[in-house]
C-alpha positions in Angstrom: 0.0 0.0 0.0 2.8 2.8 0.5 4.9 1.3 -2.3 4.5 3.9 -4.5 6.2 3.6 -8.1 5.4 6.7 -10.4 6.0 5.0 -13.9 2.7 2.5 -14.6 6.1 1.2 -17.0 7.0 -1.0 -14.0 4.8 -3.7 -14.3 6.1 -7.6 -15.4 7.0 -8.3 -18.5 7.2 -11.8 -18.2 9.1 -12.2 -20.9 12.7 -10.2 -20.6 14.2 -11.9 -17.2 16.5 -9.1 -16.9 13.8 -6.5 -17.3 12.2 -8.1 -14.5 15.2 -8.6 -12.9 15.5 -5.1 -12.4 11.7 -4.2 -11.9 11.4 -2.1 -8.2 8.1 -3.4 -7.4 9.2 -7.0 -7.7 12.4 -6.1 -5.7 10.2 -4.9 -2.6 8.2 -7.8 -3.3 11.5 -10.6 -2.5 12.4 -7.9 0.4 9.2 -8.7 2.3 10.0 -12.5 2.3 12.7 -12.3 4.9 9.9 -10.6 7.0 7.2 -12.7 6.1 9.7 -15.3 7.4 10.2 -13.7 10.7 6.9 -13.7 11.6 6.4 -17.1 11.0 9.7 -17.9 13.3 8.7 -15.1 15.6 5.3 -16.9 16.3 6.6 -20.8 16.9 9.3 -20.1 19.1 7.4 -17.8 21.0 4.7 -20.4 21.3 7.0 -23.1 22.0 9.1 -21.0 25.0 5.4 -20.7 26.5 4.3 -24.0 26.0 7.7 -25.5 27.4 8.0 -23.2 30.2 4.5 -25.0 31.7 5.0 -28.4 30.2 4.6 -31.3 32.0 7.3 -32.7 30.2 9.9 -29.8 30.2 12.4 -32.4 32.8 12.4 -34.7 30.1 13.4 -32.0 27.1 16.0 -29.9 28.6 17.6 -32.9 29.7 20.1 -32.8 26.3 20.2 -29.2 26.1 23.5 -27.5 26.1 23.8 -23.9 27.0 26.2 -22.3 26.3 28.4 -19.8 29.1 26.8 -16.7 27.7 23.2 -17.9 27.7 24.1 -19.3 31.6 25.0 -15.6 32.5 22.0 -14.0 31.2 20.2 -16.8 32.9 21.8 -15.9 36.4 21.5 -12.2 35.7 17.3 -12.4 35.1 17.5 -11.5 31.3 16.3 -14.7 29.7 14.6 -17.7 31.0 15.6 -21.4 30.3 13.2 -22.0 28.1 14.2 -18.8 25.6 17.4 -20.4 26.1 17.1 -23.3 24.8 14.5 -22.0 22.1 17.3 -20.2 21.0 19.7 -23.0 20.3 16.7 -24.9 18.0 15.9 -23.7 14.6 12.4 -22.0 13.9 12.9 -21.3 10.4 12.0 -25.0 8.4 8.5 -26.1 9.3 9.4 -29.5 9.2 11.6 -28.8 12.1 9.0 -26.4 14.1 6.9 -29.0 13.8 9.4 -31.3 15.2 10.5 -29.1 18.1 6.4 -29.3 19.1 6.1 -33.1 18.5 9.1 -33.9 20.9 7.8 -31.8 23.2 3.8 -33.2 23.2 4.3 -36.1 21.0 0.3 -36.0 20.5 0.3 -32.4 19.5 0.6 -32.5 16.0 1.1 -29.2 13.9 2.0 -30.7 10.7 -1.3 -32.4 10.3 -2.9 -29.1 10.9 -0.7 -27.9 8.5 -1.0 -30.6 5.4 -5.0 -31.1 5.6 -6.2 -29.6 2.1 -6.9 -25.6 2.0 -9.3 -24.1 -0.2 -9.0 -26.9 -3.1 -5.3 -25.9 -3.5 -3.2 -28.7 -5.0 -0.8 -27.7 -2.3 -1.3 -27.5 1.6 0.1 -24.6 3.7 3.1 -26.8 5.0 4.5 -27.1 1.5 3.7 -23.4 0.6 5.2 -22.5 4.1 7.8 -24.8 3.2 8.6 -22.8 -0.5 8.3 -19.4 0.9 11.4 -20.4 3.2 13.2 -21.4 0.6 12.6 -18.7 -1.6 13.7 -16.2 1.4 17.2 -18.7 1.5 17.9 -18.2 -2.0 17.0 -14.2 -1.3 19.1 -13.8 1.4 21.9 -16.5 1.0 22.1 -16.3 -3.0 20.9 -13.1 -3.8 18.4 -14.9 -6.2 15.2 -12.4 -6.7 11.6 -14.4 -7.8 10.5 -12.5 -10.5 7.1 -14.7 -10.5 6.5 -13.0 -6.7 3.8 -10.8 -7.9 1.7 -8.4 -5.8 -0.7 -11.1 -6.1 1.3 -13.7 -4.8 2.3 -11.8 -2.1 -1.4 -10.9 -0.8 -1.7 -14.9 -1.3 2.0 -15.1 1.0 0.4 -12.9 3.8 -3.0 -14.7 3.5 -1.6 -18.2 4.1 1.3 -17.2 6.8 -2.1 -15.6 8.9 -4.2 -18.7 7.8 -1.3 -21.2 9.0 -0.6 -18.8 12.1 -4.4 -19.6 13.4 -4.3 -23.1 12.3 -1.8 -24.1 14.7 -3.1 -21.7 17.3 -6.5 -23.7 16.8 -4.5 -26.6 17.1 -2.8 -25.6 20.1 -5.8 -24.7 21.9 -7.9 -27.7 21.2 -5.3 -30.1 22.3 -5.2 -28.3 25.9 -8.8 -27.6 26.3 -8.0 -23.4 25.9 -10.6 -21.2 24.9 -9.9 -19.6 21.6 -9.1 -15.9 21.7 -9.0 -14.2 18.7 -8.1 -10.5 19.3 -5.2 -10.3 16.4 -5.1 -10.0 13.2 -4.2 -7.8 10.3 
């Protein structure tokens, strides 16, 4: 909404890659992936600190952790609990492996399901969209590789199934411990 480009000239071309390449509206397009990205990460790992600090099986998943002397100071001086701690040391960024960190914590609490069941007679579910909109942040980031496909479109779509997914689990979550459902978020 405040991307403002002044020349309608910008729009894809679809057919010159380099054109496209170079396009400013597809650039701030791959720029909101890393962010897109965060918020995803941002969510689970603040979900799983809360749901490990009050687990019943917390004894039994800290048990490998290793902190390291840093994380033990902040610790001892009040600015982060355990369970950030260790939350820290496990990646939030695959789904595969957010969904992981959750099933080894409640091994009945499954995410992934939530995740794969069919979405508005897509041929893909959210986890493999979720799953592609990682990688194309990786090759944003780590290759400098800009999707010239990620049209405004596709990025309404992006922000539609990160919120959709984001309330899926949060569903999820609060079925499986008998938690009221409180909306009072959103976009």
């Amino acid at each position: 909404m405040n991307r403002v480009f002044p020349n309608k000239q910008w729009e894809k071309t679809g057919v010159f890659g380099f054109m496209d390449a170079m396009n400013p509206r597809l650039l701030s397009n791959n720029l909101l992936l890393p962010y897109l990205v965060a918020v995803l990460e941002d969510y689970f790992k603040s979900t799983f600190v809360a749901l490990l600090k009050y687990s019943d099986r917390k004894e039994s998943f800290l048990k490998g952790s290793r902190l390291s002397s840093e994380q033990l100071c902040r610790i001892s001086s009040g600015s982060m609990s355990v369970e950030e701690a260790v939350s820290e040391m496990l990646p939030f960024q695959s789904i595969s492996a957010i969904c992981q960190h959750f099933h080894q914590l409640e091994p009945k609490l499954d995410l992934a399901g939530a995740l794969k069941r069919p979405y508005r007679r897509r041929k893909q579910s959210l986890f493999i969209t979720l799953d592609h909109l990682v990688k194309l942040r990786h090759d944003f980031i780590h290759r400098a590789e800009m999707d010239t496909t990620f049209t405004d479109n596709e990025l309404k779509r992006a922000m539609d199934d990160v919120e959709t997914s984001v309330i899926r689990c949060y569903k999820q979550i609060t079925n499986f411990y008998g938690w009221p459902l409180e909306k009072n978020w959103g976009r």
